[in-house]
N, CA, C and O atoms as a DFTB+ gen file, in Angstrom:
244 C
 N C O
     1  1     241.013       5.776    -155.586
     2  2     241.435       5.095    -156.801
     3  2     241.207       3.596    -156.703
     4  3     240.582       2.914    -157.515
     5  1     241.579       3.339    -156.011
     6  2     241.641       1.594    -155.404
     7  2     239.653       1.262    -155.396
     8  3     239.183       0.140    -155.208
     9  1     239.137       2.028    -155.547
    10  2     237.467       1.732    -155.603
    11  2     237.137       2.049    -156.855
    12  3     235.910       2.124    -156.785
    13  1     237.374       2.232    -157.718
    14  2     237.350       2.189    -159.174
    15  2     236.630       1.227    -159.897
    16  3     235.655       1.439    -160.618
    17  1     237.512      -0.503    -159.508
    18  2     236.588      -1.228    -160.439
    19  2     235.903      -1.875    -159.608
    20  3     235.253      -2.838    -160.016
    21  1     235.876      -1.518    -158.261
    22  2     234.894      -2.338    -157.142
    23  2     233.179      -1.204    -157.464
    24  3     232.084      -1.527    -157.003
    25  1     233.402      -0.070    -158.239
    26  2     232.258       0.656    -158.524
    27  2     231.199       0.053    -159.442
    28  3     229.969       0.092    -159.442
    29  1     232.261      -0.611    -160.350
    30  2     231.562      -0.823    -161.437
    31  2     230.485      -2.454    -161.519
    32  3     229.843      -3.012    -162.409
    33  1     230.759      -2.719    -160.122
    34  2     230.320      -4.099    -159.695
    35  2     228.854      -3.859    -159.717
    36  3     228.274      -2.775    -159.779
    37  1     228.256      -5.294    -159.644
    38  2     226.430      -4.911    -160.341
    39  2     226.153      -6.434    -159.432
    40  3     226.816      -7.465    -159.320
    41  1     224.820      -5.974    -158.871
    42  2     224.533      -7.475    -158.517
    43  2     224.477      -8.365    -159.721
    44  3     224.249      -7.928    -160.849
    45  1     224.708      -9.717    -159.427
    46  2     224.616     -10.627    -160.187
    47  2     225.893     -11.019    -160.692
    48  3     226.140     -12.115    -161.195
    49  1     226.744     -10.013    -160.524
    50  2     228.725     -10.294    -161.124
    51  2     229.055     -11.187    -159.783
    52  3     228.665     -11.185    -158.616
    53  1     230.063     -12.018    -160.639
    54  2     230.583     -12.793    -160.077
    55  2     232.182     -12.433    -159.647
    56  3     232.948     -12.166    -160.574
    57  1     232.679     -12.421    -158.322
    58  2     233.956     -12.423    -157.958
    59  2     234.903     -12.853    -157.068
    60  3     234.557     -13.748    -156.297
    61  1     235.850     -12.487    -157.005
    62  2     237.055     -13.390    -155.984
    63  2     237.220     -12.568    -154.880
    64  3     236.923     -11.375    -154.942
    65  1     237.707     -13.132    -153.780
    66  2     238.042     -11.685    -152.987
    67  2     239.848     -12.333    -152.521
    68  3     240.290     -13.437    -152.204
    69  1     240.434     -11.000    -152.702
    70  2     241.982     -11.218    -153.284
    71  2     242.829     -12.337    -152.354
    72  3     243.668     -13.126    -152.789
    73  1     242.338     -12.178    -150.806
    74  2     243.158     -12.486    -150.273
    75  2     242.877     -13.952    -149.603
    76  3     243.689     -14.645    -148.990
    77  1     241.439     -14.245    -149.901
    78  2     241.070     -15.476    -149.045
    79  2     240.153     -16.335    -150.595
    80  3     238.991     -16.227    -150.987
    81  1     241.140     -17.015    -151.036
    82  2     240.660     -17.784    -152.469
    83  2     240.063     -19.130    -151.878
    84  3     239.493     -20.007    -152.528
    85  1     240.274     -19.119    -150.706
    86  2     239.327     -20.446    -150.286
    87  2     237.871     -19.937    -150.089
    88  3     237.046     -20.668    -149.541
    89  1     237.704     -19.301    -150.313
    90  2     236.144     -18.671    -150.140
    91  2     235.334     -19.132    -151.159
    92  3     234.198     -19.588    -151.039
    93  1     236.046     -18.973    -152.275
    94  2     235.369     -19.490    -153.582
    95  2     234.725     -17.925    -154.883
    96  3     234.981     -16.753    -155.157
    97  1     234.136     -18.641    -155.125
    98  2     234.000     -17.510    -156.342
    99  2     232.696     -16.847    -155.209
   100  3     232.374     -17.447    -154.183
   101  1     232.104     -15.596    -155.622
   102  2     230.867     -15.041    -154.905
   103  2     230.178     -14.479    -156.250
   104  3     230.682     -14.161    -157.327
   105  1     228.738     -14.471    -155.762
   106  2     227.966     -13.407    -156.640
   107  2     227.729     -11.793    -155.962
   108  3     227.352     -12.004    -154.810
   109  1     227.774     -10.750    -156.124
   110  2     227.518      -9.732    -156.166
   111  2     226.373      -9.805    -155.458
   112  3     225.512     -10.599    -155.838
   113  1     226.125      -8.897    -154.160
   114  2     224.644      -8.803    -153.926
   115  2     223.949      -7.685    -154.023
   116  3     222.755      -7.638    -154.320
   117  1     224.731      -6.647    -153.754
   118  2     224.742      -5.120    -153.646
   119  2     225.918      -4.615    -153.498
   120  3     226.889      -5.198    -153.016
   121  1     225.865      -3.178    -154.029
   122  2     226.812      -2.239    -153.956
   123  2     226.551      -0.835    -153.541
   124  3     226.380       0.062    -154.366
   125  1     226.523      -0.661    -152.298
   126  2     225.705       0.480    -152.030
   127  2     227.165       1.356    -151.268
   128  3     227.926       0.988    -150.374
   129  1     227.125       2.387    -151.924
   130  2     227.962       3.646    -151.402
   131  2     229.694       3.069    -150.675
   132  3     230.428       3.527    -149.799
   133  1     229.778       1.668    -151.748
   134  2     231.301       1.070    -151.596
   135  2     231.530       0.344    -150.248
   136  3     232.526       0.415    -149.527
   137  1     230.197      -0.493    -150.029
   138  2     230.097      -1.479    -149.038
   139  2     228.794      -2.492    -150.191
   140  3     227.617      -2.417    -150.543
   141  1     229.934      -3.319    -150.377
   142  2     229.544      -4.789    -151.358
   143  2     229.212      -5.531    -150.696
   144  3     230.147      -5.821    -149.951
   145  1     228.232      -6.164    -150.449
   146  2     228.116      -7.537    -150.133
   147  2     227.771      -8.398    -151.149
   148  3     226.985      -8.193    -152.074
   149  1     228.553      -9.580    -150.851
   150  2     229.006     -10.814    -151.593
   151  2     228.342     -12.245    -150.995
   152  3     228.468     -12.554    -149.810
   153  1     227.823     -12.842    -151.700
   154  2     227.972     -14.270    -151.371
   155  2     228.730     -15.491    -152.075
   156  3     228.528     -16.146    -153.098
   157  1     229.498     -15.498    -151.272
   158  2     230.232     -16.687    -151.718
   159  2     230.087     -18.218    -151.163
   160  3     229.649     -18.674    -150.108
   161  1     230.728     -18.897    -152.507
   162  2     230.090     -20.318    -152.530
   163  2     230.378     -21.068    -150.794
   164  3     229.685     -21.860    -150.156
   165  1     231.897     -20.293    -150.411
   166  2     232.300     -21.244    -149.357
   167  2     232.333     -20.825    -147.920
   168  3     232.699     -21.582    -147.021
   169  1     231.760     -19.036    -147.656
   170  2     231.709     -18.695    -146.345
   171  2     230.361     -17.914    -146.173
   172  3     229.918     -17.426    -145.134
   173  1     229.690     -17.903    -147.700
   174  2     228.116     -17.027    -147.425
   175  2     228.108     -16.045    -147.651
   176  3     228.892     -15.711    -148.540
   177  1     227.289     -15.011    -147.048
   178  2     227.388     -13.611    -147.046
   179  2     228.483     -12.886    -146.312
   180  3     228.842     -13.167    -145.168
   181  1     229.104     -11.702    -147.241
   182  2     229.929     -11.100    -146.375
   183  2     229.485      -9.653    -146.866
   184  3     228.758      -9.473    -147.843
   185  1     229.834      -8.987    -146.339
   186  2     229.891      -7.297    -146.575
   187  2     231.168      -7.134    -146.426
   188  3     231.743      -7.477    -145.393
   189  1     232.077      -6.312    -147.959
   190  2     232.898      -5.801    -148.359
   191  2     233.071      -4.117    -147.880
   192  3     232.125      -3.417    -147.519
   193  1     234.132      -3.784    -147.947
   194  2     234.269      -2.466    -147.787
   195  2     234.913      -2.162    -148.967
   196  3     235.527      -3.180    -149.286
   197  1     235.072      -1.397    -149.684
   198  2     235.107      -1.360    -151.192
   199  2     236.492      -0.556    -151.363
   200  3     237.428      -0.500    -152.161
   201  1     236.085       0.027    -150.164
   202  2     237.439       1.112    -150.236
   203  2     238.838       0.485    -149.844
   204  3     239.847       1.186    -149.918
   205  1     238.910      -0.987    -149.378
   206  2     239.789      -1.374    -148.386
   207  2     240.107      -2.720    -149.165
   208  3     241.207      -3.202    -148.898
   209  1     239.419      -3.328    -149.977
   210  2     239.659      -4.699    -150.655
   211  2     239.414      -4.266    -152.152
   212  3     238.528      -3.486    -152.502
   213  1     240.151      -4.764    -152.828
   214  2     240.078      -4.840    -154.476
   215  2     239.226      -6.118    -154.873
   216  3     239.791      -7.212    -154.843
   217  1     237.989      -6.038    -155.216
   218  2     237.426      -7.507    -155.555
   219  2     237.435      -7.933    -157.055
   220  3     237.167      -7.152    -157.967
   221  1     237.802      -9.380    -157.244
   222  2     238.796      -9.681    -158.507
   223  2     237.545      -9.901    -159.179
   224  3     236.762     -10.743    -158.740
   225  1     237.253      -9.145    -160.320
   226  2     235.754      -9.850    -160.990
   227  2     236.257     -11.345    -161.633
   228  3     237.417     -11.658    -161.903
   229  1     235.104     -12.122    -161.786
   230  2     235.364     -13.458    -162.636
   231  2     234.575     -13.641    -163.506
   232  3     233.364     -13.657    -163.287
   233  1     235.303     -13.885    -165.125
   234  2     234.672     -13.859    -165.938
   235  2     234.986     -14.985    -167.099
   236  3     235.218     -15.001    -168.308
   237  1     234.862     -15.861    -166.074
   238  2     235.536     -17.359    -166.512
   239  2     234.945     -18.776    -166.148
   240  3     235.596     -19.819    -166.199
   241  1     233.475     -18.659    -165.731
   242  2     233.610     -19.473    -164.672
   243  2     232.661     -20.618    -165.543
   244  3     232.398     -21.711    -165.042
């Protein structure tokens, strides 16, 4: 359940990741089988586990 709206993520979306807001906003790089990787403005690339973090989309920026 908790991978729900981390599915619907698309490269090119932009998002937060919940727990470390100093990171900065990220873009979407891939979403392959609920391992996201993200780049964000303030630590780079990361690979998400999709199943384990809720990533906050941003649609504000």
């Amino acid at each position: 359940m908790s991978d729900d709206l981390n599915a619907m993520l698309e490269p090119g979306m932009l998002v937060r990741h919940p727990n470390r807001a100093e990171w900065g906003t990220g873009q979407v790089q891939s979403n392959i089988n609920g391992k996201i990787t993200v780049n964000f403005e303030q630590e780079g690339k990361v690979v998400i586990n999709g199943s384990r973090i809720q990533l906050v989309p941003v649609f504000d920026k």
